[in-house]
N, C-alpha and C positions, 0 to 999 in steps of 0.2 A: 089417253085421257089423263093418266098418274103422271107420265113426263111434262102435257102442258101444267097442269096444276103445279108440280114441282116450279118449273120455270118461272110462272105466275108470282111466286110467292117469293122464288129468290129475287126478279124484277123490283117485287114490292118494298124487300127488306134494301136493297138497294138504293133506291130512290130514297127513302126515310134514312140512311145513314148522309146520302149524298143533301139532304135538304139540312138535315144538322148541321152538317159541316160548312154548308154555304151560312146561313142562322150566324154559327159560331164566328165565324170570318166576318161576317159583317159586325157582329158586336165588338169584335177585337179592332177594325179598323175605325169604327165608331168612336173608341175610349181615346184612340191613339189623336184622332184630330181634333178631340177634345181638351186637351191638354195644351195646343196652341189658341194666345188670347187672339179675341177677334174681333174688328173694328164694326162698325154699324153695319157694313158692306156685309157683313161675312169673312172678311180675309183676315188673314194672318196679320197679326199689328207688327207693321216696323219703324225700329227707332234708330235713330243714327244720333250718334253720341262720338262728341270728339273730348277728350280729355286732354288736361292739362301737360301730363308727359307721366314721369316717374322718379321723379324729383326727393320725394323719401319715403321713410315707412309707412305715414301718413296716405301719398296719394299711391301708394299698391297698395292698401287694407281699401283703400276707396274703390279702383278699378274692380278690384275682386267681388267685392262687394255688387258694383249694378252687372258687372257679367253672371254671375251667379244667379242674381235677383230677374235678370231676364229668362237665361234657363230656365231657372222653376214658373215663372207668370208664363211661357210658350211665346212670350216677344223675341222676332227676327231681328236682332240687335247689329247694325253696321258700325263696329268700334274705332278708332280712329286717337291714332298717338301724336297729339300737336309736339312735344317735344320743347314743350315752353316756348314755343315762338308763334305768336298770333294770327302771322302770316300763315302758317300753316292749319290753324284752325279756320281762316277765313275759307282757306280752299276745300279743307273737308266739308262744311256747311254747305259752299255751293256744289259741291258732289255730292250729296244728300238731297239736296234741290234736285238737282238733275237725276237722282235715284228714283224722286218722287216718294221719299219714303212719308210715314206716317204723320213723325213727330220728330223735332229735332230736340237734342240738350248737349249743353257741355257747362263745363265749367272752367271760364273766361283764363285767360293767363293774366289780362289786365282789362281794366274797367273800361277804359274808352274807345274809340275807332272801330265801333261797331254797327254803326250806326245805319252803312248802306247794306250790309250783306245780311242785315235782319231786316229791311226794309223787301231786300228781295226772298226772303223767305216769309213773310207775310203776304207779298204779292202773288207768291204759290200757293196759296191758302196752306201752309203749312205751320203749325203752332209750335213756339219755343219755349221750351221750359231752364232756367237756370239751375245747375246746381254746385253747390257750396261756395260759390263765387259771384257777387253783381255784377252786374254793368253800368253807365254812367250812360243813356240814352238820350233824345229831345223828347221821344215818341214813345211813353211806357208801354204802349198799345204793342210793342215791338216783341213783347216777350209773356206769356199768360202769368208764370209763377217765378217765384224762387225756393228753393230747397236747400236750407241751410243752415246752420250757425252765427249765431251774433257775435260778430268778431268785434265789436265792440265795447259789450259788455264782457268777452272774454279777455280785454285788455284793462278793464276797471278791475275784475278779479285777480287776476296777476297782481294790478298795485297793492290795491286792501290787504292781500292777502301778507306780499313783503313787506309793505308798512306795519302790520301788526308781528310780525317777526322779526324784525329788525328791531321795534321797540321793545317787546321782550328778551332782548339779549342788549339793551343798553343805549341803544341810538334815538331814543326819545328824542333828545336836545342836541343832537349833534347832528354834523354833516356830512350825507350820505351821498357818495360819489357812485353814479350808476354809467354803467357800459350798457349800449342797446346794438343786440346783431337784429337788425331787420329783413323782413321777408323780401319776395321781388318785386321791383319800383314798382308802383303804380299797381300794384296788383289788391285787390280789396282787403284781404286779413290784412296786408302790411299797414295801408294807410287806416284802418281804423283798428288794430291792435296798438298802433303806434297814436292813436284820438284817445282812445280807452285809459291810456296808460298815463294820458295828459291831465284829463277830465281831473283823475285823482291827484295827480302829484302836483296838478294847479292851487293847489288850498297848500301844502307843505314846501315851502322857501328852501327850507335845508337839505332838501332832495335833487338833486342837479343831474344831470344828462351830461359825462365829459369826455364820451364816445360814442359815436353811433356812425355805423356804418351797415348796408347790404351784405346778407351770405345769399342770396339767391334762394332762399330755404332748402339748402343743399348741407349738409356733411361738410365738405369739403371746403364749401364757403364757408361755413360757420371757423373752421380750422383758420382757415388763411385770416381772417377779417380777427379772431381772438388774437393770432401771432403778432398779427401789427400791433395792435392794442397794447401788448405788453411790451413792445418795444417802445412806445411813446415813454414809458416810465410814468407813467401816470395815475395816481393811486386808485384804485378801485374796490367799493365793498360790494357792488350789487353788479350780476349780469343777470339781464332782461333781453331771452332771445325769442323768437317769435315764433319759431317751432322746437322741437325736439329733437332733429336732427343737427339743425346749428348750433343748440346746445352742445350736444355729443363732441361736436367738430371742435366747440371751442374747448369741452374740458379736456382732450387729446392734447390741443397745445398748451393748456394750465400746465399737464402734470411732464410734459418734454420740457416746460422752461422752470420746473422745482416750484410751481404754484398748485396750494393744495384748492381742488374743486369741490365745494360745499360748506369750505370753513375760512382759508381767507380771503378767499370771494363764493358770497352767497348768491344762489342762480333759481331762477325761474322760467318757467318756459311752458308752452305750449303744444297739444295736441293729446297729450297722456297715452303714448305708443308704448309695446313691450320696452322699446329700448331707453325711453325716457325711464321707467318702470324699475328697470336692471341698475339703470343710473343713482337712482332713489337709493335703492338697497345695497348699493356700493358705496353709499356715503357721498356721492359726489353732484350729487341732484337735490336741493332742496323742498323742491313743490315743482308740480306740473296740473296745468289747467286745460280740463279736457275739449278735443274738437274734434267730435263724435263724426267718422271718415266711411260708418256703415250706412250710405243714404238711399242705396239700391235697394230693400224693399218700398221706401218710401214716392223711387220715383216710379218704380212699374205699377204703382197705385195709384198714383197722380194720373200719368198717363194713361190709364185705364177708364179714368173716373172721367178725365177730360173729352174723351173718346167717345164716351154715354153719356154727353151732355151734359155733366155736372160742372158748379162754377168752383175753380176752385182756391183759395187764399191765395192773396198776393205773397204773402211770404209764411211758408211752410218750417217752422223752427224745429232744430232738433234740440234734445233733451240731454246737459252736460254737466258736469260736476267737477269738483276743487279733489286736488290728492297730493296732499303732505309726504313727506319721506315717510314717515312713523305708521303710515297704512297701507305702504309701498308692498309688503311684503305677504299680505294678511288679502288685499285686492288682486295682486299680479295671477293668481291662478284664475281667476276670475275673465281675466282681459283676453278678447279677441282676436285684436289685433297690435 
């Protein structure tokens, strides 16, 4: 009678450890599938995302930025390295098609010739979101949002900003001979950094354009397209490059051909990167106008919100700012990327 009882009781304490431990198990797998987002279905949300390539510091703080920003939202993110050539982004989209994923985005290498492989991704009821880059479409129906920067009005800032710098060191009334390294052909910052930068210098005569050529918004480019420049022998007080990188590139070739960079050619540029930053506080960077490349919390929210039915803006603007060399120093701890 003592031994069933015994057994009885270890049975019981048994089953009571054994029901916790199932309890505990299920609340741990619980938390764990709760941390990936989920579409109306219940399923894991996935997004296929083709990027532009890795062109500068700019687009790796970008990439980093929506990989990350998927991790932490639980989005099954299919990334995809166009490599700057369009054709290659046309074919990751339709692989994304054929994945059936959730959502697609990228951000365009250039604006046009988009026009059938978003037709066919809308014919899969599948929804495109832009990001940091437009497209130039017949059918706006073609794409729900965009996610990005006013590369236009960050080309008005650039001017305003060197016009009133230039006139505070003397060139009020005189004539200011400007070099412009542009972004890649047809690609959206270029053609409307390079509208921006018009708008302003259209009212000022004595502001002249007597170089302008493509760096691809590359380093490299930026180097080689500076070199020619000073071989033309053609005098120059302003360079106006359209990223930060091309900057870099051309003041590399300023100071190999004995041209000091920040004083006898003053420079501006875009994007406001560590290395734009470092340039500042070397003296060889005058201002940089920023083009905010952290968009990855904003798009796994987009596409969240789009997902539950929400409508959402045609164009989702980030939030950017002007930096003089003289705040170079006193901000750079501050920056991200």
């Amino acid at each position: 009678m003592k031994r069933s009882l015994k057994l009885l009781v270890i049975t019981a304490a048994l089953f009571a450890l054994a029901s916790v431990g199932l309890f505990a198990n299920g609340q741990k797998e619980s938390a764990g599938a709760g941390t990936a987002a989920s579409s109306s279905s219940g399923k894991t949300i996935v997004l296929g995302f083709s990027q532009v390539g890795a062109e500068s510091e700019w687009r790796t703080a970008n990439t980093r930025s929506i990989q990350q920003a998927a991790k932490d939202a639980g989005i099954d993110l299919k990334f995809s390295d166009a490599q700057q050539q369009q054709q290659n982004q046309i074919a990751a989209i339709r692989s994304f098609i054929a994945q059936k994923v959730d959502v697609i985005s990228f951000s365009p290498v250039v604006t046009t010739g988009w026009d059938a492989v978003l037709q066919e991704a809308k014919s899969a009821g599948i929804p495109v979101i832009l990001t940091d880059r437009a497209v130039d479409v017949k059918d706006p129906s073609l794409y729900v949002s965009l996610i990005g920067s006013d590369f236009t009005l960050e080309g008005e800032r650039a001017a305003n900003w060197m016009l009133k710098f230039m006139d505070d060191h003397g060139y009020a009334n005189k004539e200011v001979s400007v070099a412009e390294i542009e972004g890649t052909v047809g690609s959206a910052p270029a053609i409307d950094r390079k509208k921006g930068w018009d708008n302003v210098m259209k009212d000022h005569s004595n502001w002249k354009i007597v170089l302008d050529q493509t760096g691809d918004f590359t380093r490299a480019g930026g180097k080689q397209v500076m070199e020619a420049f000073l071989k033309t022998g053609k005098h120059i007080d302003v360079l106006f490059a359209h990223n930060d990188d091309m900057a870099i590139g051309a003041i590399e070739a300023m100071k190999e051909a004995g041209v000091n960079p920040g004083k006898d050619i003053r420079i501006i540029s875009i994007d406001a990167t560590k290395g734009g930053f470092q340039a500042m506080m070397a003296g060889e960077l005058n201002c940089v106008v920023e083009c905010n490349p952290l968009l990855g919390p904003q798009l796994m929210q987009a596409v969240k919100d789009m997902l539950a039915g929400k409508t959402l803006p045609r164009w989702i603007k980030t939030n950017e700012g002007i930096f003089p060399a003289d705040v170079a120093a006193k901000v750079f701890p501050t920056r991200q990327y």
